[in-house]
mmJSON file of the N, C-alpha and C atoms, coordinates in Angstrom:
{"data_MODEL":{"atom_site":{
"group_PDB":["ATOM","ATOM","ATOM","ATOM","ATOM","ATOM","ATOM","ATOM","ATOM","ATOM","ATOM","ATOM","ATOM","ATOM","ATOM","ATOM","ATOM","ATOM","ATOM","ATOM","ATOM","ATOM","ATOM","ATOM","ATOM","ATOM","ATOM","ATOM","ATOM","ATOM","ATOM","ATOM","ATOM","ATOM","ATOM","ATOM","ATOM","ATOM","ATOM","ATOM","ATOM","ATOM","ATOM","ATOM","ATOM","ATOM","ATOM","ATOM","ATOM","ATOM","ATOM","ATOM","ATOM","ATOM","ATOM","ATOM","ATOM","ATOM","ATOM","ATOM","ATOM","ATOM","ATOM","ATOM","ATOM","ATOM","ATOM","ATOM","ATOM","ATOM","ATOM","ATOM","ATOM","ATOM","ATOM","ATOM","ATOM","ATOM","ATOM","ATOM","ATOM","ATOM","ATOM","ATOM","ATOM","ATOM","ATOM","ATOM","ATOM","ATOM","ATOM","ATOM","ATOM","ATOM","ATOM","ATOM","ATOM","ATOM","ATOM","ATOM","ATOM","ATOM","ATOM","ATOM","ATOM","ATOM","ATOM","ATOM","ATOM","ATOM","ATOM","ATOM","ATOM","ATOM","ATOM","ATOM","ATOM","ATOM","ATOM","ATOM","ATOM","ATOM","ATOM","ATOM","ATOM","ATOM","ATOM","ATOM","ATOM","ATOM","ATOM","ATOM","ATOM","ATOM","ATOM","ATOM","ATOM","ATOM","ATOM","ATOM","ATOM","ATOM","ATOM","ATOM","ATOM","ATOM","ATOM","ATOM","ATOM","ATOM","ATOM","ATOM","ATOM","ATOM","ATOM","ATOM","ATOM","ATOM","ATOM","ATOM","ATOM","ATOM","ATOM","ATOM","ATOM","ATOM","ATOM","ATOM","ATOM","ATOM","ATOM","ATOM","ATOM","ATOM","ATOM","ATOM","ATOM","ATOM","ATOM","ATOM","ATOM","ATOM","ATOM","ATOM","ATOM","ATOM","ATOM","ATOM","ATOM","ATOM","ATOM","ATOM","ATOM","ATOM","ATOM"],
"id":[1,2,3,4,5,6,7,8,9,10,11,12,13,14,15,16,17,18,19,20,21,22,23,24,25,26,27,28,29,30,31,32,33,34,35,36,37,38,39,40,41,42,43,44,45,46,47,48,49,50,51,52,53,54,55,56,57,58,59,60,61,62,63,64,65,66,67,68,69,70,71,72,73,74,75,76,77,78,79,80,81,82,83,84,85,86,87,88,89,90,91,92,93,94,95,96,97,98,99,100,101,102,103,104,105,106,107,108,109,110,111,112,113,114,115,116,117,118,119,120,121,122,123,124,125,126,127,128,129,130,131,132,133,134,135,136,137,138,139,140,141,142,143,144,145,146,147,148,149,150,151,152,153,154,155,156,157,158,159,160,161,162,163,164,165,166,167,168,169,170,171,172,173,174,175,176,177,178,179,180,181,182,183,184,185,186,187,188,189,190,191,192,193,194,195],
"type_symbol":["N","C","C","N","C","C","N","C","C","N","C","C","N","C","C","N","C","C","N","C","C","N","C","C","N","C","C","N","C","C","N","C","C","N","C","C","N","C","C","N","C","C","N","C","C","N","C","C","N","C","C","N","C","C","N","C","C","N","C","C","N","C","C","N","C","C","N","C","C","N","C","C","N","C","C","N","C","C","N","C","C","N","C","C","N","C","C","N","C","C","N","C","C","N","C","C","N","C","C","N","C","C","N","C","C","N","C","C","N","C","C","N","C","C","N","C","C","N","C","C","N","C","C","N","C","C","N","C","C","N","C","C","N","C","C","N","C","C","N","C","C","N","C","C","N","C","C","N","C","C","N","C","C","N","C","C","N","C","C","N","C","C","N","C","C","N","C","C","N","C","C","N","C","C","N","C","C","N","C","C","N","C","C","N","C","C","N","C","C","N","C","C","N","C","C"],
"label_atom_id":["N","CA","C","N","CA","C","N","CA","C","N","CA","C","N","CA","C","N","CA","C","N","CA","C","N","CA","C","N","CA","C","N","CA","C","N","CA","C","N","CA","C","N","CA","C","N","CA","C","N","CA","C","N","CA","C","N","CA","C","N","CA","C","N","CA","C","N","CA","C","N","CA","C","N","CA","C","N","CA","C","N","CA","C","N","CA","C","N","CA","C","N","CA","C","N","CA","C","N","CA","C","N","CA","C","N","CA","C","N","CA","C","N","CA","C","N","CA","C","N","CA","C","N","CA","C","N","CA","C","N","CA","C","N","CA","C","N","CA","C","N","CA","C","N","CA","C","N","CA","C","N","CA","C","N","CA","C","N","CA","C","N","CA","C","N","CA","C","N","CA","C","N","CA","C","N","CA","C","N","CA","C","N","CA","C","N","CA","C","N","CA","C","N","CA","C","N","CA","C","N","CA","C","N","CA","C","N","CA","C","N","CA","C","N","CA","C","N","CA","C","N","CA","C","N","CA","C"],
"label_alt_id":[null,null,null,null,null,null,null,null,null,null,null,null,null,null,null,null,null,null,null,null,null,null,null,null,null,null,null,null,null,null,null,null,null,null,null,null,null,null,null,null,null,null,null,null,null,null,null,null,null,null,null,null,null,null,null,null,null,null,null,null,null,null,null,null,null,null,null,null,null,null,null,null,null,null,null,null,null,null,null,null,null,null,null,null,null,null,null,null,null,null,null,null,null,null,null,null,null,null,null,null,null,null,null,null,null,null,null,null,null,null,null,null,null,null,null,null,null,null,null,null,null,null,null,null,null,null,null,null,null,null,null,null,null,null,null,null,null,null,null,null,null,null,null,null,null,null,null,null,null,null,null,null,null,null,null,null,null,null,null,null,null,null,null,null,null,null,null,null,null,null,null,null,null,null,null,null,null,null,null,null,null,null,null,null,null,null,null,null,null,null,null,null,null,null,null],
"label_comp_id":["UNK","UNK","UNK","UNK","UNK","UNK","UNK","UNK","UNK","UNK","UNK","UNK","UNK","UNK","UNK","UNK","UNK","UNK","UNK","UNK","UNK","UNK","UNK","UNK","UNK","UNK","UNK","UNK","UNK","UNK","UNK","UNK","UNK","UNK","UNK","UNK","UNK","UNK","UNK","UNK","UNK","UNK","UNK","UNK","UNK","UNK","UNK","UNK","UNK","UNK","UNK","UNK","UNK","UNK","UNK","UNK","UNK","UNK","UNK","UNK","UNK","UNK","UNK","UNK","UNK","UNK","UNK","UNK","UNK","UNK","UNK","UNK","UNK","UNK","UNK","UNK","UNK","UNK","UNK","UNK","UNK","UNK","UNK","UNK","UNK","UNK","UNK","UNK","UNK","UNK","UNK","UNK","UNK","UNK","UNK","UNK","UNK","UNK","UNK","UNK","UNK","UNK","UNK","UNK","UNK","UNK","UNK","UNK","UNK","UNK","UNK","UNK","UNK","UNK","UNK","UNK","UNK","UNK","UNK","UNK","UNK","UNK","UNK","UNK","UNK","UNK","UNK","UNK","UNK","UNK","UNK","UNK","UNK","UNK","UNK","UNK","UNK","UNK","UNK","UNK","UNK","UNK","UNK","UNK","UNK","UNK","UNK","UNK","UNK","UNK","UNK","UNK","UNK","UNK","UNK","UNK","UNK","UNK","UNK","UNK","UNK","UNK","UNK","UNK","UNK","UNK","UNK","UNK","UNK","UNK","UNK","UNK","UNK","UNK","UNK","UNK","UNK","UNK","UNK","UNK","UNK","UNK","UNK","UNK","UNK","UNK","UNK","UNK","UNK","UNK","UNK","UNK","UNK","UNK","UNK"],
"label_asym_id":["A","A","A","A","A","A","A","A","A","A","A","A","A","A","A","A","A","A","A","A","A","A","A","A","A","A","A","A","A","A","A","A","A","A","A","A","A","A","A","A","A","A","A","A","A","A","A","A","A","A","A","A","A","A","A","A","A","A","A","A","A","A","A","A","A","A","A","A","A","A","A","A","A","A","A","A","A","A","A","A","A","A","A","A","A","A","A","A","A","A","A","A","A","A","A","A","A","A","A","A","A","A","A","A","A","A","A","A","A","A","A","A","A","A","A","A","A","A","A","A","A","A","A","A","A","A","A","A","A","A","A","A","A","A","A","A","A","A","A","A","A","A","A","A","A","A","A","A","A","A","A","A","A","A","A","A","A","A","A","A","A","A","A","A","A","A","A","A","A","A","A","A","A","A","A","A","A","A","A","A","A","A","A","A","A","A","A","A","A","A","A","A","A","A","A"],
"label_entity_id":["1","1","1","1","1","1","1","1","1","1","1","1","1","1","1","1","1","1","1","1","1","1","1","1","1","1","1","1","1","1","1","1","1","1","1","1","1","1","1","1","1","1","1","1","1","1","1","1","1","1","1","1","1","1","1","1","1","1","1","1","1","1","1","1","1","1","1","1","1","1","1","1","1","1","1","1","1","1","1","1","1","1","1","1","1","1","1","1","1","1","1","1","1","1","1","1","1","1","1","1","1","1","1","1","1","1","1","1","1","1","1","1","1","1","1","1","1","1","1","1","1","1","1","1","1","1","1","1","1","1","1","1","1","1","1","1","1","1","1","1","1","1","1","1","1","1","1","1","1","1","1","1","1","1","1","1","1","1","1","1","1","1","1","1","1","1","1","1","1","1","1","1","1","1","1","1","1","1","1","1","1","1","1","1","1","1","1","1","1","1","1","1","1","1","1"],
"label_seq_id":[1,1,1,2,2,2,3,3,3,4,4,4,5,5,5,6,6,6,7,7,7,8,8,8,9,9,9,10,10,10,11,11,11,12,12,12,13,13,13,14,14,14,15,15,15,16,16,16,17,17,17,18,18,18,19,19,19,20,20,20,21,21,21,22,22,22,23,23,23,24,24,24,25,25,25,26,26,26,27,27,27,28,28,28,29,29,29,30,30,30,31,31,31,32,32,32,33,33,33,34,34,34,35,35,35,36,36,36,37,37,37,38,38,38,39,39,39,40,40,40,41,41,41,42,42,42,43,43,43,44,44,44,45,45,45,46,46,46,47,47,47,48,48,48,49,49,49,50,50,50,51,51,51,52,52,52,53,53,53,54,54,54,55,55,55,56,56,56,57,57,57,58,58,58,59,59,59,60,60,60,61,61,61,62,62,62,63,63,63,64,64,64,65,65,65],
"pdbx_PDB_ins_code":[null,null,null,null,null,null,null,null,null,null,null,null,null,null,null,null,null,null,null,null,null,null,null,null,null,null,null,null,null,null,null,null,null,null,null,null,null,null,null,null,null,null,null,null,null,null,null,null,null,null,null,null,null,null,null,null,null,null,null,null,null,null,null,null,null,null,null,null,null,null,null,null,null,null,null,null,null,null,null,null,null,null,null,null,null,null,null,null,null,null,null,null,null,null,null,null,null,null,null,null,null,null,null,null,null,null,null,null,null,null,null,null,null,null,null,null,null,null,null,null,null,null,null,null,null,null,null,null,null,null,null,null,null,null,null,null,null,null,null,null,null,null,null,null,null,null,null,null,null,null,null,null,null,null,null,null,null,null,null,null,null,null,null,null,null,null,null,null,null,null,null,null,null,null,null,null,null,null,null,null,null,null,null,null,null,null,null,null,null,null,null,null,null,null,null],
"Cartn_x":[9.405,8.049,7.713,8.107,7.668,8.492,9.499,10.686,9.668,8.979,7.945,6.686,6.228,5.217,5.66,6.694,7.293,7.253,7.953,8.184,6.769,6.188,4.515,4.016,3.925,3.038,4.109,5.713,6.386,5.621,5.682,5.558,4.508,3.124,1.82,1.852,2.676,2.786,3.078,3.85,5.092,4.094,3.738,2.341,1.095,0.566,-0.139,-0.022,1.418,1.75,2.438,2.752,2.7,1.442,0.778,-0.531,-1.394,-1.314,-1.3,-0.831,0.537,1.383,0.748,0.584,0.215,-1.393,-2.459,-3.454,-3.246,-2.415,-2.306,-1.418,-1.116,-0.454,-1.276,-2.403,-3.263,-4.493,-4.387,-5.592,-4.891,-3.601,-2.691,-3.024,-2.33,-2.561,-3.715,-4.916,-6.532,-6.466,-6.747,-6.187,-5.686,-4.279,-4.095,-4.487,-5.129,-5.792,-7.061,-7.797,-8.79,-8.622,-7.303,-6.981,-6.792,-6.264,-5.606,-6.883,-7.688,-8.906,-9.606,-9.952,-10.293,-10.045,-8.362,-7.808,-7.664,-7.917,-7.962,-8.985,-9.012,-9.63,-8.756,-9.286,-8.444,-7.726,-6.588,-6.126,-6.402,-6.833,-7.131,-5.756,-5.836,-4.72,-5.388,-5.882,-6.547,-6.589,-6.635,-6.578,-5.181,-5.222,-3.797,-3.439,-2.179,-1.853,-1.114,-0.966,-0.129,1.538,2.838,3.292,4.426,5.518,5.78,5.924,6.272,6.836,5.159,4.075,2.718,2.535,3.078,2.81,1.662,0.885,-0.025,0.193,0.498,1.167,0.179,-0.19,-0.744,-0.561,-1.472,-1.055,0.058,0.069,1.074,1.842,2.546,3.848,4.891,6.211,6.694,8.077,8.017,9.231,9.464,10.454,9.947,11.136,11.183,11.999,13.291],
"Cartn_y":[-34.664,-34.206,-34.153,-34.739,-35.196,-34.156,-33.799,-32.397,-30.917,-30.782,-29.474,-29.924,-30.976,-31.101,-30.975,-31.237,-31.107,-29.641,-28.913,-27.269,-26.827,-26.839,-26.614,-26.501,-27.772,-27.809,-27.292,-27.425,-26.338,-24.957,-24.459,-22.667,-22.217,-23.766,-23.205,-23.528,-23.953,-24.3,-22.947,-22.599,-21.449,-20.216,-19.581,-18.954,-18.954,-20.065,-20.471,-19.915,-19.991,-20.244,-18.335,-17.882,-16.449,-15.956,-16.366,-15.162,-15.151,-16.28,-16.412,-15.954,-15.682,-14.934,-13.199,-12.992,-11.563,-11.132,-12.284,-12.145,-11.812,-12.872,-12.894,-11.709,-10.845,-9.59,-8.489,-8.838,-7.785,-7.774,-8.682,-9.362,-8.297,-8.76,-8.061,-6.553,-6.309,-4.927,-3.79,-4.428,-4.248,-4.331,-5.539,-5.603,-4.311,-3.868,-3.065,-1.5,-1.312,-0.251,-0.029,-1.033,-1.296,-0.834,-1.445,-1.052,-0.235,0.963,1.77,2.792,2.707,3.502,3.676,2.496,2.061,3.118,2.872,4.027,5.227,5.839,7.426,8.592,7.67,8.939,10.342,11.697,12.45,12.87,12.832,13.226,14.423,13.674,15.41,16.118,17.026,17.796,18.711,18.765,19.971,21.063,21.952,23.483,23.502,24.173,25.327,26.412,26.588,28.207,28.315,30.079,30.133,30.716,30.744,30.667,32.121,32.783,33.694,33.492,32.605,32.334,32.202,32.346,31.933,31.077,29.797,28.294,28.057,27.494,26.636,25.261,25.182,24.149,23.979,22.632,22.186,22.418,23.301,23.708,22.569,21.303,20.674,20.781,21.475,21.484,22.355,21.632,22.163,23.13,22.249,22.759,24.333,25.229,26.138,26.353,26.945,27.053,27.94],
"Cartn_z":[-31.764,-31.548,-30.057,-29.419,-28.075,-26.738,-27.582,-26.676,-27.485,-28.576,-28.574,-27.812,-27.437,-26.533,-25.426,-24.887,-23.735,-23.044,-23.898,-24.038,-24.331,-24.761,-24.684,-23.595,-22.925,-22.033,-20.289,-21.002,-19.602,-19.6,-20.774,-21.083,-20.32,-20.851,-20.419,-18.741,-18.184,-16.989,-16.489,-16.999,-16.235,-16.235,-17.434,-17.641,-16.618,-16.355,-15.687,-14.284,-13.545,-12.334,-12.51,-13.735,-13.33,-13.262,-14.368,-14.088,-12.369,-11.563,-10.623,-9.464,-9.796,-8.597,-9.281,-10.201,-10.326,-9.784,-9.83,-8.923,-7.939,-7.301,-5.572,-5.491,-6.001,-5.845,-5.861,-6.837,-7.325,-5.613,-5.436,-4.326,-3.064,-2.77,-1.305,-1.634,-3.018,-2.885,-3.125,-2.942,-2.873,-1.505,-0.86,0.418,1.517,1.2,1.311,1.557,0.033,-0.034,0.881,0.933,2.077,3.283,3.839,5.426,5.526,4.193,4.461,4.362,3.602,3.737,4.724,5.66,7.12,8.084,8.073,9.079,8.932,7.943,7.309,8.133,9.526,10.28,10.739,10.734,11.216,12.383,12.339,13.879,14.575,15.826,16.565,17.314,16.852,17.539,18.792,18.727,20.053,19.607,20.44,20.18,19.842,18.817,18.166,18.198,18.214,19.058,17.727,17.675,16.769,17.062,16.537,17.022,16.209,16.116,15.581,13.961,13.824,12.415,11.408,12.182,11.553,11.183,12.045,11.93,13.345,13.068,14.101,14.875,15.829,16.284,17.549,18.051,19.004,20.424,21.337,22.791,23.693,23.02,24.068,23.386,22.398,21.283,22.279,22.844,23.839,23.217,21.686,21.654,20.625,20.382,19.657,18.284,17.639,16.11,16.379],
"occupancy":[1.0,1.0,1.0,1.0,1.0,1.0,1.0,1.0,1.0,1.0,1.0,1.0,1.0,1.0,1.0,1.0,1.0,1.0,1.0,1.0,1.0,1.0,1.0,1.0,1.0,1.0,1.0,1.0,1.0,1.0,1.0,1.0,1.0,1.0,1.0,1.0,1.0,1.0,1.0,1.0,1.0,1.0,1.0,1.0,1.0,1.0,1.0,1.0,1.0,1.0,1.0,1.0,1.0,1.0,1.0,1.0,1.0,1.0,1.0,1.0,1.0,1.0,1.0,1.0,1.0,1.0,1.0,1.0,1.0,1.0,1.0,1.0,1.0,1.0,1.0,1.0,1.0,1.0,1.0,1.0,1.0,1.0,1.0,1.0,1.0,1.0,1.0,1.0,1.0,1.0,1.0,1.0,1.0,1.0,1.0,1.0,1.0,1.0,1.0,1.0,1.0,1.0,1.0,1.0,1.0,1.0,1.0,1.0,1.0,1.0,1.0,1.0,1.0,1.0,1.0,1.0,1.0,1.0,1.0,1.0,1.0,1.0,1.0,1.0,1.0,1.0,1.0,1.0,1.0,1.0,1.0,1.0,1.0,1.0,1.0,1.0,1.0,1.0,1.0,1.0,1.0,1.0,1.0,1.0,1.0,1.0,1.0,1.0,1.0,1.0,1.0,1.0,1.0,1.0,1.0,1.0,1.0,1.0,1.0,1.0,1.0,1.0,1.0,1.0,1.0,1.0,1.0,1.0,1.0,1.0,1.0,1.0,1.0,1.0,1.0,1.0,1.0,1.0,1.0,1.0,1.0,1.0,1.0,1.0,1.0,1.0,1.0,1.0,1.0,1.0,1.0,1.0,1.0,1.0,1.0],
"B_iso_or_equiv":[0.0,0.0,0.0,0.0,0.0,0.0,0.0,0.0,0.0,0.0,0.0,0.0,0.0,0.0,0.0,0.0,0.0,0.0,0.0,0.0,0.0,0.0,0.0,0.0,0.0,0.0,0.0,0.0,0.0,0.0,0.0,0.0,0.0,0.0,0.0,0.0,0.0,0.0,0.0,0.0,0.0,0.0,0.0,0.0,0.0,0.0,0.0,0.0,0.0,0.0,0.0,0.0,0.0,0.0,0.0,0.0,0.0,0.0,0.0,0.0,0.0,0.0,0.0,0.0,0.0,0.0,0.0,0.0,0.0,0.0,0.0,0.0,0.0,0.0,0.0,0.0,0.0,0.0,0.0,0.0,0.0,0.0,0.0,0.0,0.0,0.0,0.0,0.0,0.0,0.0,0.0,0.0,0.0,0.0,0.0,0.0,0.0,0.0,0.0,0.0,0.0,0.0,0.0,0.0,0.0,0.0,0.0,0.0,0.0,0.0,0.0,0.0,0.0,0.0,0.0,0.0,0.0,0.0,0.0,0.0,0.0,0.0,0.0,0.0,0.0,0.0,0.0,0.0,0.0,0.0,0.0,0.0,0.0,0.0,0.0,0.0,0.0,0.0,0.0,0.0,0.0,0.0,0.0,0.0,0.0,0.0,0.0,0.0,0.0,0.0,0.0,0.0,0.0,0.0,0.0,0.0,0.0,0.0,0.0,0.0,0.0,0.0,0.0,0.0,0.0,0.0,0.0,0.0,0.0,0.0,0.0,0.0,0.0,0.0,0.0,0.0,0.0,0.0,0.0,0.0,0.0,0.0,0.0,0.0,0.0,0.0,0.0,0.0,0.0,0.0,0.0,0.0,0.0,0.0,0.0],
"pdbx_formal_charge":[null,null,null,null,null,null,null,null,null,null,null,null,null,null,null,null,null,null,null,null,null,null,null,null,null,null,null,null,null,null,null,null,null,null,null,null,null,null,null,null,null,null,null,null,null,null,null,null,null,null,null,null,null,null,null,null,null,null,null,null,null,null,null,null,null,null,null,null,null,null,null,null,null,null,null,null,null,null,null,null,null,null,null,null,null,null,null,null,null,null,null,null,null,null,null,null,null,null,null,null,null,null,null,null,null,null,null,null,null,null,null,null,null,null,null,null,null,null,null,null,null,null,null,null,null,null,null,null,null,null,null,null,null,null,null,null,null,null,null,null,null,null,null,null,null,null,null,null,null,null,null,null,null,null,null,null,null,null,null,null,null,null,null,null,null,null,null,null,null,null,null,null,null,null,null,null,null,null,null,null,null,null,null,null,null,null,null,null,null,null,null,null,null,null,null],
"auth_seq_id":[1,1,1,2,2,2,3,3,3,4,4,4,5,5,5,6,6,6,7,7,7,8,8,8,9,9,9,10,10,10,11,11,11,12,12,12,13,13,13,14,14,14,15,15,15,16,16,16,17,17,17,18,18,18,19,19,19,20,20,20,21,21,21,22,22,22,23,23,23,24,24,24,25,25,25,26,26,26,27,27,27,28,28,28,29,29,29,30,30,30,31,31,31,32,32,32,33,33,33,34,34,34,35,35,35,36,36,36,37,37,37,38,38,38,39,39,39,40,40,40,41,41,41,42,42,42,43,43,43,44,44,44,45,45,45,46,46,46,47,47,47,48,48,48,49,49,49,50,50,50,51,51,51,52,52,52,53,53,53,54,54,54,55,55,55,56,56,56,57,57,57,58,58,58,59,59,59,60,60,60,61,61,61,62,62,62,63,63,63,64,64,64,65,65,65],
"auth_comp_id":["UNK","UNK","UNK","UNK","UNK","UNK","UNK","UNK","UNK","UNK","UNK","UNK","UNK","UNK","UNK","UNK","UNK","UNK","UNK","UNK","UNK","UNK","UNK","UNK","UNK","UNK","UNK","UNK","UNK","UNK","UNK","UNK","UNK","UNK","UNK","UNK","UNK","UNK","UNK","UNK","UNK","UNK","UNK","UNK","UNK","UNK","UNK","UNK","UNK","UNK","UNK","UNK","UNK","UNK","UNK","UNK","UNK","UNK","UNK","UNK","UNK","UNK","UNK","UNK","UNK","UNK","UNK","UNK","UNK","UNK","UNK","UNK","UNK","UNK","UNK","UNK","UNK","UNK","UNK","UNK","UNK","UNK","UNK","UNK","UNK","UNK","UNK","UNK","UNK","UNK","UNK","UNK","UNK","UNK","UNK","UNK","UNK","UNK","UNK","UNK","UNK","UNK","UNK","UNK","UNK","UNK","UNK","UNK","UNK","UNK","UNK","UNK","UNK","UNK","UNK","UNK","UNK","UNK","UNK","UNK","UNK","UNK","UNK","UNK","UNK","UNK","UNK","UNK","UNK","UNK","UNK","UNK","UNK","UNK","UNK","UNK","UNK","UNK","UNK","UNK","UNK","UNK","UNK","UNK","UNK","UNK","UNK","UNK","UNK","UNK","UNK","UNK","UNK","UNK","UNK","UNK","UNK","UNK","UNK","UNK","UNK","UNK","UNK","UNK","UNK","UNK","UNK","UNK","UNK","UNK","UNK","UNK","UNK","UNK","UNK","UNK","UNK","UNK","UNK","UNK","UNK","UNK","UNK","UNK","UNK","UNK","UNK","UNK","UNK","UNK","UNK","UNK","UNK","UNK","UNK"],
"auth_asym_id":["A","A","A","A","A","A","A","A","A","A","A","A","A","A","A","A","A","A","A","A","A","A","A","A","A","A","A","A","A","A","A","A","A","A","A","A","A","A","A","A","A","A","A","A","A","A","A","A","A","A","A","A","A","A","A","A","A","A","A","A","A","A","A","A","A","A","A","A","A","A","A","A","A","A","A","A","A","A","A","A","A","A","A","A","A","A","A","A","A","A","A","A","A","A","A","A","A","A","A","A","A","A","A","A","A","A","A","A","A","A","A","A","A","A","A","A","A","A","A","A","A","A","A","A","A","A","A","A","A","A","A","A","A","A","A","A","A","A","A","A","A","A","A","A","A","A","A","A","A","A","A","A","A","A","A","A","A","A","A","A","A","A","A","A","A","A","A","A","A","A","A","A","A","A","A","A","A","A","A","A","A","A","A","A","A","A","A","A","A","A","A","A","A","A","A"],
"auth_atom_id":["N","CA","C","N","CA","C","N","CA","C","N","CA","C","N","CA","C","N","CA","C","N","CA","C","N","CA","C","N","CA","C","N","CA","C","N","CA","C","N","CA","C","N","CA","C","N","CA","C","N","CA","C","N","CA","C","N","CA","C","N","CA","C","N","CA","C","N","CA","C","N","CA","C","N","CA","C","N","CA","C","N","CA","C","N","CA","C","N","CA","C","N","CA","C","N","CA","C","N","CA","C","N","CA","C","N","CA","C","N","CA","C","N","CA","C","N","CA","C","N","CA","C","N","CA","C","N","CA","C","N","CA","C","N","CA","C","N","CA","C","N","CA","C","N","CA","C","N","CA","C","N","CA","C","N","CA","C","N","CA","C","N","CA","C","N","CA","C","N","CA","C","N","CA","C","N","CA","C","N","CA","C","N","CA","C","N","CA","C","N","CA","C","N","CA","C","N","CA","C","N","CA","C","N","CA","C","N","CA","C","N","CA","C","N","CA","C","N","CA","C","N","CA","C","N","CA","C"],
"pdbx_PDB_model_num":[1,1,1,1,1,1,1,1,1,1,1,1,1,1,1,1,1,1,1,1,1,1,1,1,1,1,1,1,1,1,1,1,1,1,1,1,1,1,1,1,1,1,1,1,1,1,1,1,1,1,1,1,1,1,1,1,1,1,1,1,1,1,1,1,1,1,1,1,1,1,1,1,1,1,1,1,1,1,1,1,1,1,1,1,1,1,1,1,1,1,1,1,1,1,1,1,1,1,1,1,1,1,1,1,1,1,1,1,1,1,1,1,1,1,1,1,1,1,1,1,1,1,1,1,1,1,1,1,1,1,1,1,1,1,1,1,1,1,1,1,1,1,1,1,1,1,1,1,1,1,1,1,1,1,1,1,1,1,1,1,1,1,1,1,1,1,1,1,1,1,1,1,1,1,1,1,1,1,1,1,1,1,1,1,1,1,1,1,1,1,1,1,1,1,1]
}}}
């Protein structure tokens, strides 16, 4: 009796200590999403030229196709 109480109260341990690590996962990757929303400003490119192929590429774009 005392080895199914044993195993009982491991399982609910083990349980316990996963549902936990899956918070603190759920938490980082909220986290995450946050910062990443934060920085989602747009980049300025400057004025754009266009170039033969009818791609637009940025006046300091030195190099060509």
């Amino acid at each position: 009796m005392s080895k199914l109480v044993f195993a009982a109260v491991f399982m609910a341990a083990c349980y316990t200590a996963y549902r936990s690590i899956l918070r603190a996962a759920e938490r980082q990757r909220e986290a995450m999403v946050k910062a990443r929303a934060r920085t989602g400003e747009p980049r300025d490119l400057g004025t754009l030229r266009e170039v033969e192929d009818g791609l637009y590429v940025p006046d300091s774009f030195n190099g060509r196709r």
